[in-house]
C-alpha positions in Angstrom: 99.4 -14.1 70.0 97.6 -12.8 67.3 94.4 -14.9 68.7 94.5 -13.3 72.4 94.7 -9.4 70.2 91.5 -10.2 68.4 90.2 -11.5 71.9 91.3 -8.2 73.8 89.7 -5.8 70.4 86.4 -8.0 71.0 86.0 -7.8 74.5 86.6 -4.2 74.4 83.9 -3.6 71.8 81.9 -6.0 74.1 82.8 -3.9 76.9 82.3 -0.5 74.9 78.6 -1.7 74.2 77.8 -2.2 77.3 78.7 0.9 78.8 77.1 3.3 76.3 74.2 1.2 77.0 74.1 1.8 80.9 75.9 5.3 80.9 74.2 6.6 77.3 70.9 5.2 76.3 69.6 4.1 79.8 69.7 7.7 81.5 68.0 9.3 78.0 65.6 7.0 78.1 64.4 7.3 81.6 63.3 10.8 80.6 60.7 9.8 78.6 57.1 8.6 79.7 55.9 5.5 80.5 54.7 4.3 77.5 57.7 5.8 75.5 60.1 4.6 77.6 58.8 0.8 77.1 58.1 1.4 73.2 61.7 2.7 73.1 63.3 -0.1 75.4 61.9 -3.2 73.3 63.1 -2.9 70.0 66.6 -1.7 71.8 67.3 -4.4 74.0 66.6 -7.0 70.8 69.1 -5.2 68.4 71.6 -5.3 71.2 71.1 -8.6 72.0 71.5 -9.4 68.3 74.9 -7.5 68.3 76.5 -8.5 72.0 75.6 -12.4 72.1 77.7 -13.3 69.1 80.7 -10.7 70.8 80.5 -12.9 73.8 80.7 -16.1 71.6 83.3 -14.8 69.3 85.5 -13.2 72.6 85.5 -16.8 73.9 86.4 -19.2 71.0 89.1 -16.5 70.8 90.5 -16.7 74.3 90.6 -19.7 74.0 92.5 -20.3 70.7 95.2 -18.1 72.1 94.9 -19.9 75.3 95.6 -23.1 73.0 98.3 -21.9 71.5 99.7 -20.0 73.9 99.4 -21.9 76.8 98.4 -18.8 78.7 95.7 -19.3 81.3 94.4 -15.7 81.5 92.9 -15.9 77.9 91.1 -19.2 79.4 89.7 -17.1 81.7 88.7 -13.7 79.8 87.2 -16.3 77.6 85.4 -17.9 80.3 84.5 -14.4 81.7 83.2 -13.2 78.7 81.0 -16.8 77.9 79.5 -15.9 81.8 77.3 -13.1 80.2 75.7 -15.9 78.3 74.4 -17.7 81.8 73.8 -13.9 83.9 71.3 -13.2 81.1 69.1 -16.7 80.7 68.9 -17.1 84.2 69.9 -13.5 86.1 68.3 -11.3 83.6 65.6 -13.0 81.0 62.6 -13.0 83.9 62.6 -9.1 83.8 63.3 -9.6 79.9 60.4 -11.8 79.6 58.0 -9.2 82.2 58.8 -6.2 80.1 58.3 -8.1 76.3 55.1 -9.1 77.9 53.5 -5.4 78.9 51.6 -4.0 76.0 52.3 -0.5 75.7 49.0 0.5 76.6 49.9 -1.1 80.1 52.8 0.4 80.4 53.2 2.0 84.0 55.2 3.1 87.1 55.5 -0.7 87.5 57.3 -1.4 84.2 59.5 1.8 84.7 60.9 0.1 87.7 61.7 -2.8 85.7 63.4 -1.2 83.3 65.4 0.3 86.1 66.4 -3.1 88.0 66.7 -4.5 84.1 70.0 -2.0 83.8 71.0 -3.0 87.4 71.3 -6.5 86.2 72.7 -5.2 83.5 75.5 -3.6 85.1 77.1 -7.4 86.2 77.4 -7.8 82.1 79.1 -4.6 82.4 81.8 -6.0 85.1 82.3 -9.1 83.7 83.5 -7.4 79.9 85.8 -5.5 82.3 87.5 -8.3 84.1 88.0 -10.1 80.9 89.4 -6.8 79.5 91.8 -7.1 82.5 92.7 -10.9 81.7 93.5 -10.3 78.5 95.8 -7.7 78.6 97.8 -9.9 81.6 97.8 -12.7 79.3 99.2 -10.1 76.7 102.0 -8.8 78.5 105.2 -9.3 77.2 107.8 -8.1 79.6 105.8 -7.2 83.0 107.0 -3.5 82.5 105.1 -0.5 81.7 107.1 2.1 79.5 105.9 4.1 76.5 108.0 6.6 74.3 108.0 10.5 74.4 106.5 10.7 71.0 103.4 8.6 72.2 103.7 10.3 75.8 103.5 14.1 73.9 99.9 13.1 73.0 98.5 12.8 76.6 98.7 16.2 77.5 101.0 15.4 80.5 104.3 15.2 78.8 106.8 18.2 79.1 107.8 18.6 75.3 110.7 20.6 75.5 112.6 18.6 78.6 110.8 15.4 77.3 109.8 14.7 80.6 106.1 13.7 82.5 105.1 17.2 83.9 105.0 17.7 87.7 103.0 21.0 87.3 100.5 19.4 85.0 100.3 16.4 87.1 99.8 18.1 90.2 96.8 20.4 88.8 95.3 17.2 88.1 96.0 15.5 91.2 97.6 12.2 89.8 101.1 11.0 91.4 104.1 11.0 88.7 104.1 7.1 89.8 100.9 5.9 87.8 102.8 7.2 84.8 105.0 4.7 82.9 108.6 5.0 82.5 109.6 7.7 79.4 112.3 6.6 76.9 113.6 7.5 73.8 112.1 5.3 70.6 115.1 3.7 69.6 115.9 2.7 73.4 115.4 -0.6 75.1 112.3 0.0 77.7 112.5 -3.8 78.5 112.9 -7.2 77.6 110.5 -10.4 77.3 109.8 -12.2 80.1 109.1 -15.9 80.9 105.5 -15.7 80.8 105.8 -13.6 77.5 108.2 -15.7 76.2 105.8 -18.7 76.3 103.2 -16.5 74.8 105.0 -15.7 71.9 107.5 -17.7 71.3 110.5 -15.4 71.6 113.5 -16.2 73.8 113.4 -14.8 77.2 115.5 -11.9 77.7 114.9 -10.6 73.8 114.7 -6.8 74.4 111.6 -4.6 73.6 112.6 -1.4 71.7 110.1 1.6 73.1 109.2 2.0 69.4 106.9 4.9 68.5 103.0 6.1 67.0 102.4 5.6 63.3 102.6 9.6 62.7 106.3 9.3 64.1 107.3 6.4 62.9 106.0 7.0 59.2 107.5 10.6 59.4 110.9 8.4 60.1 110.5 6.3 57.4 109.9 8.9 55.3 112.9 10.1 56.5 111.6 13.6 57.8 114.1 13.9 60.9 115.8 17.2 59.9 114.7 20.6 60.9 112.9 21.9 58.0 111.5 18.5 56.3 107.8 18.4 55.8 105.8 15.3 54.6 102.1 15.1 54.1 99.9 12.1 54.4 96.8 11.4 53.3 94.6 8.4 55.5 92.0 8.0 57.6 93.0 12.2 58.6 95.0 14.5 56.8 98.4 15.7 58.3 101.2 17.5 57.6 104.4 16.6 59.4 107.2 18.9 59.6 110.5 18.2 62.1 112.3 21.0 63.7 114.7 21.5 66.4 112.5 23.5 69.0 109.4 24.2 69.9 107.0 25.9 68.2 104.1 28.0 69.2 101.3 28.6 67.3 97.5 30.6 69.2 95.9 29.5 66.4 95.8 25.8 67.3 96.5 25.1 63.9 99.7 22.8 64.6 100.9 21.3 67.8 104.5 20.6 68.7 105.7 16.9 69.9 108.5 14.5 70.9 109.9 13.1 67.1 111.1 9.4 67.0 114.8 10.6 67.1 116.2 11.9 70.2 116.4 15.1 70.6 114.4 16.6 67.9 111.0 17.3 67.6 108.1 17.6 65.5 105.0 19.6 64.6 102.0 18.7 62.4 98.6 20.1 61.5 95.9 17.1 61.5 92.7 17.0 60.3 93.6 17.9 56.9 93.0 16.0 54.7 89.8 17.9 53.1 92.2 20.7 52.7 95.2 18.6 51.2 92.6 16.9 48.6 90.9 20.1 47.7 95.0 21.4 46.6 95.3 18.5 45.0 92.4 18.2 43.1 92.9 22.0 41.7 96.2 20.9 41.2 97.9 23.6 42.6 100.5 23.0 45.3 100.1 26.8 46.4 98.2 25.4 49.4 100.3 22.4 50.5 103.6 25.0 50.2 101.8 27.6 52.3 100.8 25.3 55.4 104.5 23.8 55.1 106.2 27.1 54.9 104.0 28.2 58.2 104.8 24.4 59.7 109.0 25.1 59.1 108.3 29.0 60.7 106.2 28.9 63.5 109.1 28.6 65.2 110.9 31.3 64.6 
């Protein structure tokens, strides 16, 4: 299983590549002038070739390990999917490759602008292949054929009603989005679902082995740590800074300096202040705690 998670994380970066490529560089570029904009597309195109050929190679030795081991036939085909972008490009997109290399940049005209342009049309089938293989891979990587998520990892999209830890009608109807494209809420230590046949085979597990909702690493750890009690306040210093603190209701701070969320543990909450960690080392490194006390003593009463 591990096999078809590397294949999904490369395809997406595959995927991810390709996009900023059509939807970033390509619309910049097209404001320059003719000359600049064949000067600047060159050198581009070879260091992304140089980066994306081997992500296509790697994506499908991958899907198909997991296929292998797996016996799942949707990593087969993300990995085939994936190894297609190698064919599109000698034979769907190298003559407009080859046109372009060709112009010197003295040449450079109306003519190769609109080369450039068809060149990111053709382009754009690399773009929907990553996608479909994106799209195989997580079916070969579903587990239980449900989709659920927990109200810790729900309070980060915005659309979760915190304090009735429910999705919010009013936020989903000022956004226009049914409540049905939402998964199903539930609590972190509930069952959401249990493996299916197809995920059993995949992984090995018995069918019928129930999936625990589970939660994000900011609830969990706080969990672990066990800050689950109004009033307890951890802080963590990683790839950000935050400062955890649990309480029983939720708080409100206008200064955007903490936000309030569903905890791991039902009916509690939690509120944190991320992005912190230049401020946590700075107390640290003055070893004084005055800093660290103040943000928690703010974290335990905002509120009251």
């Amino acid at each position: 299983m591990f096999a078809g998670y590397l294949a999904l994380v490369t395809a997406a970066l595959f995927t991810g590549a390709a996009f900023y490529v059509s939807f970033a560089e390509q619309p910049a570029r097209l404001g320059l002038n003719d000359r600049a904009l064949l000067a600047q597309w060159k050198p581009a195109y070879k260091r992304g070739f140089a980066m994306q050929a081997p992500l296509a190679v790697a994506g499908f030795v991958l899907g198909i390990v997991a296929w292998r081991l797996t016996g799942g036939v949707m990593f087969l085909i993300g990995g085939a999917l994936l190894l297609a972008n190698w064919p599109w490009t000698i034979f769907g997109i190298m003559p407009t490759n080859r046109v372009l290399m060709a112009t010197e940049l003295e040449a450079a005209s109306s003519q190769s602008r609109a080369l450039i342009v068809k060149w990111n049309r053709l382009h754009s089938v690399r773009t929907v292949l990553r996608c479909l293989a994106i799209l195989a891979f997580l079916i070969g990587l579903r587990m239980t054929g449900e989709h659920a998520t927990d109200v810790a990892d729900a309070s980060g999209t915005l659309m979760l009603d915190v304090a009735r830890r429910r999705w919010s009608s009013e936020l989903m109807a000022a956004v226009g989005l049914p409540e049905a494209c939402l998964p199903r809420l539930f609590e972190s230590e509930e069952i959401c679902a249990r493996v299916c046949d197809e995920g059993a085979r995949a992984t090995g597990l018995r069918a019928g082995t129930p999936v625990v909702a589970g939660a994000g690493d900011q609830a969990g750890g706080a969990v672990g740590l066990g800050i689950v009690r109004p009033g307890d306040v951890s802080a963590t210093i990683r790839t950000s800074g935050v400062v955890f603190a649990a309480t029983d209701r939720p708080a409100m701070d206008l200064q955007g300096s903490v936000h309030t969320f569903c905890h791991a543990t039902p009916r509690a909450l939690a509120c944190d202040g991320s992005d912190t960690s230049g401020w946590i080392v700075a107390a640290l490194v003055s070893r004084s705690a005055d800093g660290i006390t103040e943000l928690s003593e703010r974290l335990r009463g905002t509120h009251k």
